[in-house]
N, CA, C and O atoms as a GROMACS GRO file, in nm:
protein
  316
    1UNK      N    1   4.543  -3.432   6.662
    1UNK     CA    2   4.656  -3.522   6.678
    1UNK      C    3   4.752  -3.499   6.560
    1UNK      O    4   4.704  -3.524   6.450
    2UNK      N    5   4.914  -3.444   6.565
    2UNK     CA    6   4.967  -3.476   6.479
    2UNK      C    7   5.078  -3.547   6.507
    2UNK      O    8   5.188  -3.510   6.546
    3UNK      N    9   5.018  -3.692   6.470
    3UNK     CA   10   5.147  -3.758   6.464
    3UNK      C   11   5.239  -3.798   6.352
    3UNK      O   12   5.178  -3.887   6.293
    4UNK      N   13   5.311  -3.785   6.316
    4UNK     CA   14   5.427  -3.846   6.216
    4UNK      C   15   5.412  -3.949   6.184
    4UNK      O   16   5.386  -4.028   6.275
    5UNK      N   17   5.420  -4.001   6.051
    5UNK     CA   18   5.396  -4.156   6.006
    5UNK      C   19   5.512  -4.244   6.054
    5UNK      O   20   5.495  -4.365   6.068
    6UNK      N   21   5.604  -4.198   6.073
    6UNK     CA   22   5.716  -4.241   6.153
    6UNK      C   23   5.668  -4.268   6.300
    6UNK      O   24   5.702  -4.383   6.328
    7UNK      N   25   5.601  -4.207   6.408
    7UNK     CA   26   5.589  -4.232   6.502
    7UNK      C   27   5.484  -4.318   6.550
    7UNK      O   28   5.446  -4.359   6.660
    8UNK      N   29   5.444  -4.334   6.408
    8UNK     CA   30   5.311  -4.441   6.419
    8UNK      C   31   5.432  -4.580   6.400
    8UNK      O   32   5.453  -4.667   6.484
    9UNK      N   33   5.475  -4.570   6.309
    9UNK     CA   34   5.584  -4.719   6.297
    9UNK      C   35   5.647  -4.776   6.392
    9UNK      O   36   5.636  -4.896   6.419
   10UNK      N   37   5.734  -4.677   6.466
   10UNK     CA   38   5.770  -4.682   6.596
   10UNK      C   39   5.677  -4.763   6.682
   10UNK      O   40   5.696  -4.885   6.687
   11UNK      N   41   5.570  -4.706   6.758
   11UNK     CA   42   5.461  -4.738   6.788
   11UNK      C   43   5.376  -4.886   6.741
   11UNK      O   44   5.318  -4.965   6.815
   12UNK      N   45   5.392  -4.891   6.598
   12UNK     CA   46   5.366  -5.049   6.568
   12UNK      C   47   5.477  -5.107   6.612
   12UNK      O   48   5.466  -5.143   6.729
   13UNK      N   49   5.584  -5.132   6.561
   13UNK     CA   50   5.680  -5.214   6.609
   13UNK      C   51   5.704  -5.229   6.781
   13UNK      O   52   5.717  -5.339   6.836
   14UNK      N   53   5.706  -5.114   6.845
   14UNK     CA   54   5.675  -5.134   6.986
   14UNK      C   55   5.564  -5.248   7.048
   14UNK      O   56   5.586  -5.326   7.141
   15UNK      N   57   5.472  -5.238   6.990
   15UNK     CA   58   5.298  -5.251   7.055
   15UNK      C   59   5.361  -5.428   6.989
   15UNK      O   60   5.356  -5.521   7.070
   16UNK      N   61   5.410  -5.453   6.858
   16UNK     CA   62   5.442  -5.584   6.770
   16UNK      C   63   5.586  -5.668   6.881
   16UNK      O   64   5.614  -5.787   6.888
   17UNK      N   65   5.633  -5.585   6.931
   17UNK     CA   66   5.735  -5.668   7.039
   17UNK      C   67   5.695  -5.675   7.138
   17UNK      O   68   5.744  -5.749   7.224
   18UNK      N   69   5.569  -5.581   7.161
   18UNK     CA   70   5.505  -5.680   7.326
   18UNK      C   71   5.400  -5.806   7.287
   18UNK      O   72   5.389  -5.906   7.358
   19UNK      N   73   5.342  -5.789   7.191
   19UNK     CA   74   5.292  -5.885   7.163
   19UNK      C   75   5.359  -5.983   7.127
   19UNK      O   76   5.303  -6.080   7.180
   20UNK      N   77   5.481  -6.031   7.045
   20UNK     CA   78   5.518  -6.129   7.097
   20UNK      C   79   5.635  -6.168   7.156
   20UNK      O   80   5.718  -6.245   7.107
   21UNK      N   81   5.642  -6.095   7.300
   21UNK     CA   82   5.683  -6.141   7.440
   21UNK      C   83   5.548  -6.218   7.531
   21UNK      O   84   5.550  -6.322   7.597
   22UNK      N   85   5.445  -6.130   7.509
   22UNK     CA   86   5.357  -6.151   7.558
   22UNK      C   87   5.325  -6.325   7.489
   22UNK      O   88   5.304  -6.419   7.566
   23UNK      N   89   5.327  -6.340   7.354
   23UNK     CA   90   5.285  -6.478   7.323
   23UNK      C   91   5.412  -6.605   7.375
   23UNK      O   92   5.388  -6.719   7.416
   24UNK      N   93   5.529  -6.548   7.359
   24UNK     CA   94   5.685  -6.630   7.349
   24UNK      C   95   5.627  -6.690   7.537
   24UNK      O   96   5.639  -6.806   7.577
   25UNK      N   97   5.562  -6.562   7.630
   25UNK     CA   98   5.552  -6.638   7.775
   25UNK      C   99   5.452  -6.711   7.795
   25UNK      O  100   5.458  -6.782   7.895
   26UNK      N  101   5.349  -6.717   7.724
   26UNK     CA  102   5.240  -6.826   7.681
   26UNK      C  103   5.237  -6.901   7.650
   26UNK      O  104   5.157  -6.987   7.688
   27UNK      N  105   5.350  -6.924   7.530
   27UNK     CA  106   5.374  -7.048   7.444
   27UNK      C  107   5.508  -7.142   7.567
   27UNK      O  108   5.514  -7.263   7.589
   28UNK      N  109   5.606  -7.023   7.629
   28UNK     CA  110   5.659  -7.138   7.736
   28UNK      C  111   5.638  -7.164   7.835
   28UNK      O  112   5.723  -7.222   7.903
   29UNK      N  113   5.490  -7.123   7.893
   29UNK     CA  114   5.421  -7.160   7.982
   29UNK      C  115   5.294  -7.259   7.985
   29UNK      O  116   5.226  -7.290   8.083
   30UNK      N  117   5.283  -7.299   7.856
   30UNK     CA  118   5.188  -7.379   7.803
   30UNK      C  119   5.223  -7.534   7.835
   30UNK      O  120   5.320  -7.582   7.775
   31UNK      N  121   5.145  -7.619   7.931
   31UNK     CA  122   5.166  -7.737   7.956
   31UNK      C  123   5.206  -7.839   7.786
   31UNK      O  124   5.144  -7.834   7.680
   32UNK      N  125   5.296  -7.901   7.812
   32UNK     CA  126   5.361  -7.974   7.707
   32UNK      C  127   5.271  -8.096   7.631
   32UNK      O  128   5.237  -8.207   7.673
   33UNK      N  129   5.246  -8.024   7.498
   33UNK     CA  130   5.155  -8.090   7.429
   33UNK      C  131   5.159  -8.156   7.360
   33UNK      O  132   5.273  -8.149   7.315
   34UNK      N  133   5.076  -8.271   7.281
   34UNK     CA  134   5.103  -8.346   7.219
   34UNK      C  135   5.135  -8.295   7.051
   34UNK      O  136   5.047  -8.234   6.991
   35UNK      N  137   5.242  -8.321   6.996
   35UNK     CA  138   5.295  -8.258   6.915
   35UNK      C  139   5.180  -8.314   6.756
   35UNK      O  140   5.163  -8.422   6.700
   36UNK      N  141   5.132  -8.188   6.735
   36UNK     CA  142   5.023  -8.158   6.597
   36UNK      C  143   4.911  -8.189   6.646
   36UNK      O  144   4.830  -8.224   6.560
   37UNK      N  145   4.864  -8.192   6.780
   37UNK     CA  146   4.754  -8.232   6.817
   37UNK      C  147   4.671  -8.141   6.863
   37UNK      O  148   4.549  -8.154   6.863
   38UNK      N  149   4.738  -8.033   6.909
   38UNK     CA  150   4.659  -7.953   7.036
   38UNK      C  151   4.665  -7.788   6.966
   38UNK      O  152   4.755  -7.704   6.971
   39UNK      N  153   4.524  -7.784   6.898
   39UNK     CA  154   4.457  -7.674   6.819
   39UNK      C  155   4.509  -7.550   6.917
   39UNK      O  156   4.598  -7.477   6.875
   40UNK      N  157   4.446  -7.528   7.056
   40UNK     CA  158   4.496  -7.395   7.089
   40UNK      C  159   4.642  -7.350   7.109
   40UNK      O  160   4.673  -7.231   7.109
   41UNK      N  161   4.754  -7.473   7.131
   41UNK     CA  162   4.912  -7.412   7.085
   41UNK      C  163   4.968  -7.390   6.995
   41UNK      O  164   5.054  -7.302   6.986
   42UNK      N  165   4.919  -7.493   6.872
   42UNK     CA  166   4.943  -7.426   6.746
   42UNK      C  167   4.844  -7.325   6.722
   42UNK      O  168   4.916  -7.226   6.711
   43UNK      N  169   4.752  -7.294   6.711
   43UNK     CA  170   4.710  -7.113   6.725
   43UNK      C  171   4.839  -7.052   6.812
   43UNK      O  172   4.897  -6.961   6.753
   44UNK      N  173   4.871  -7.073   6.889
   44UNK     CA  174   4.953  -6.930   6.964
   44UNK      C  175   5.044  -6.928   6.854
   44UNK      O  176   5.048  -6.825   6.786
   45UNK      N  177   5.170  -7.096   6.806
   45UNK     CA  178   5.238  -7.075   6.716
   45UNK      C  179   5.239  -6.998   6.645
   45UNK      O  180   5.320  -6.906   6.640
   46UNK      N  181   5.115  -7.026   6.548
   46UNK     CA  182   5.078  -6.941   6.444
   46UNK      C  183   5.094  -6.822   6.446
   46UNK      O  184   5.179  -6.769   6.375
   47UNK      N  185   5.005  -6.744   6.537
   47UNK     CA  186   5.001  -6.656   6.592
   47UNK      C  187   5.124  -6.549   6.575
   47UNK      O  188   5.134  -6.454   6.498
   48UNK      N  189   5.235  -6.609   6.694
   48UNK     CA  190   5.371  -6.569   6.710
   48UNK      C  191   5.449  -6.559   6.578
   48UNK      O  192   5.534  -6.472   6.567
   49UNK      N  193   5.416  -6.668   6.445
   49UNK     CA  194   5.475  -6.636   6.285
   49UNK      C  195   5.405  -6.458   6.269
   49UNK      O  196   5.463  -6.350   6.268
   50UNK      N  197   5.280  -6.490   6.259
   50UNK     CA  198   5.235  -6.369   6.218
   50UNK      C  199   5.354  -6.250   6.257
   50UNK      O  200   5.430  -6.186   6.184
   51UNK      N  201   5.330  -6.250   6.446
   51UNK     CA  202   5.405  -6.108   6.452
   51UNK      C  203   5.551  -6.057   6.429
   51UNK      O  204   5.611  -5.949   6.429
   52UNK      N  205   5.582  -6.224   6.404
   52UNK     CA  206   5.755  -6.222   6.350
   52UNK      C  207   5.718  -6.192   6.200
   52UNK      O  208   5.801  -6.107   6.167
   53UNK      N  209   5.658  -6.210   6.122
   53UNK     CA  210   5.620  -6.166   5.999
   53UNK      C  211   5.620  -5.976   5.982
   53UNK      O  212   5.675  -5.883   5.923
   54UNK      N  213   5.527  -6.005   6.072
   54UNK     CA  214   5.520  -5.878   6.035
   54UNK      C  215   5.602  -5.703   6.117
   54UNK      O  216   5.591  -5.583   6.094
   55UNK      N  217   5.680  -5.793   6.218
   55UNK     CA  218   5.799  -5.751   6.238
   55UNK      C  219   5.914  -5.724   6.160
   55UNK      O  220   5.997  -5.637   6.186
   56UNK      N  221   5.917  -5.826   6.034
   56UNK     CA  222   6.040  -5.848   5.957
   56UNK      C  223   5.990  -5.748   5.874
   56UNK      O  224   6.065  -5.661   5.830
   57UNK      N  225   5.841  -5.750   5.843
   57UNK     CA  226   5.806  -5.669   5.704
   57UNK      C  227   5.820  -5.488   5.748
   57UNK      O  228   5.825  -5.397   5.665
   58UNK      N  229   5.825  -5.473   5.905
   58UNK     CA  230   5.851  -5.311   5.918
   58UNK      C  231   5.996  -5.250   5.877
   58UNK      O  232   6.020  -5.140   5.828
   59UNK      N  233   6.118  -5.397   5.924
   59UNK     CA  234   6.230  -5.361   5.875
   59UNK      C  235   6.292  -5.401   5.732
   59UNK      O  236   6.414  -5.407   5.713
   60UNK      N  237   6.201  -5.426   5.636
   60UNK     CA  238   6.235  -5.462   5.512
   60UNK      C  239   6.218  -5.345   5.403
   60UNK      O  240   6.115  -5.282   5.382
   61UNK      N  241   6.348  -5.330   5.337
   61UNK     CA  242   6.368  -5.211   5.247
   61UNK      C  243   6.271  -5.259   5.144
   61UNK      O  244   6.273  -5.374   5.099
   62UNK      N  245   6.171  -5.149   5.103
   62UNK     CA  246   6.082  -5.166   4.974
   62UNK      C  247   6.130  -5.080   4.810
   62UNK      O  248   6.161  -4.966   4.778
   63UNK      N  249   6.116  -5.179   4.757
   63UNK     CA  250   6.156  -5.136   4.637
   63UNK      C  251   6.061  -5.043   4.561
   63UNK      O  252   5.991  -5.127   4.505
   64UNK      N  253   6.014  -4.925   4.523
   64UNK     CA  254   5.914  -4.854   4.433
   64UNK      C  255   5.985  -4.860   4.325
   64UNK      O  256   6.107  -4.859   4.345
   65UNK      N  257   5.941  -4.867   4.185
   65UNK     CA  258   5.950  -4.898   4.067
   65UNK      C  259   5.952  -4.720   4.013
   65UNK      O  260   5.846  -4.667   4.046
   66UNK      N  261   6.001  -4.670   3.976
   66UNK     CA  262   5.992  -4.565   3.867
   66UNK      C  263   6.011  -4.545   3.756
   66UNK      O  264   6.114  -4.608   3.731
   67UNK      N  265   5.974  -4.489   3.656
   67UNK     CA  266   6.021  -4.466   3.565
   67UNK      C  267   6.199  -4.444   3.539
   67UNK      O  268   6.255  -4.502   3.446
   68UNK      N  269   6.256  -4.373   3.612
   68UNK     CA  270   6.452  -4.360   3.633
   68UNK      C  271   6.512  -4.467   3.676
   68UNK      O  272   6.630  -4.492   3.649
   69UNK      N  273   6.400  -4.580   3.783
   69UNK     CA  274   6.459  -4.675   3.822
   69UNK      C  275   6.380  -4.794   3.806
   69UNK      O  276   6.345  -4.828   3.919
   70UNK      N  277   6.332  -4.880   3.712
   70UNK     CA  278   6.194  -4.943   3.642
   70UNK      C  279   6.269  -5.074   3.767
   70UNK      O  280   6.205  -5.107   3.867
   71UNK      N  281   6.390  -5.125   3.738
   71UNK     CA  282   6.417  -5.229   3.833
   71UNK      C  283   6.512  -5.228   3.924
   71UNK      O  284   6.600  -5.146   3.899
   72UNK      N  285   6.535  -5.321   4.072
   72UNK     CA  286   6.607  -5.240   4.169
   72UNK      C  287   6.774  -5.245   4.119
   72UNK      O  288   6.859  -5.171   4.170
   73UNK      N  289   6.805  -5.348   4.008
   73UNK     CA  290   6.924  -5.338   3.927
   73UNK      C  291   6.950  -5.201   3.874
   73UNK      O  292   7.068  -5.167   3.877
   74UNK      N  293   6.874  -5.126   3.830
   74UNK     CA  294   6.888  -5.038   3.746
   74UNK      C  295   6.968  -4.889   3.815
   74UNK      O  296   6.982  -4.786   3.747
   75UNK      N  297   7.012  -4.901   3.950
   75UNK     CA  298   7.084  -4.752   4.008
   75UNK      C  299   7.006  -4.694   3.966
   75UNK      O  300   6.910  -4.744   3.906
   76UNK      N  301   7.026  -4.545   3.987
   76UNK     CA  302   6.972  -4.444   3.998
   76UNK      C  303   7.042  -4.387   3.904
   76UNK      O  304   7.165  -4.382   3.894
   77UNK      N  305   6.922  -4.324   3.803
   77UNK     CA  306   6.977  -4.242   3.688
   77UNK      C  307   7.039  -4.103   3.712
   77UNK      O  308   6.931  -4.043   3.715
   78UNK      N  309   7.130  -4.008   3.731
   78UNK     CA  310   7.144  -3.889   3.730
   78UNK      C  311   7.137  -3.788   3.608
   78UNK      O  312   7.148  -3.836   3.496
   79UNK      N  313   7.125  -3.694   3.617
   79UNK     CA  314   7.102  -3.592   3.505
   79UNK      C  315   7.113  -3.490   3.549
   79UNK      O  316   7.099  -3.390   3.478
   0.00000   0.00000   0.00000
């Protein structure tokens, strides 16, 4: 198998937006519950944070620290 670490990301984020479509039609198909009461809808809630979590975290620019650039203030040194 050679896949690209890129095409694995792709691939998460894909597989991470069916999952929650798949939860968003669960959660509005879920008979109307008593609000903080009912353990298995807040699990889906929950749930649905997670994959918005970790949806946000595939498109979030990461900062690496280097020595040329110790903080993300610091631009990029040229030489």
């Amino acid at each position: 198998m050679t896949d690209r670490f890129e095409d694995c990301i792709l691939a998460a984020r894909a597989e991470l937006k069916v999952a929650r479509q798949l939860l968003q039609d669960e959660i509005s198909s879920y008979p109307a519950p008593i609000a903080g009461c009912d353990a298995q809808f807040n699990h889906l809630l929950a749930e649905r944070q997670k994959v918005l979590a970790a949806l946000s975290d595939l498109d979030e620019i990461v900062f690496v620290p280097t020595p040329r650039s110790p903080t993300p203030q610091a631009g990029v040194e040229s030489r």
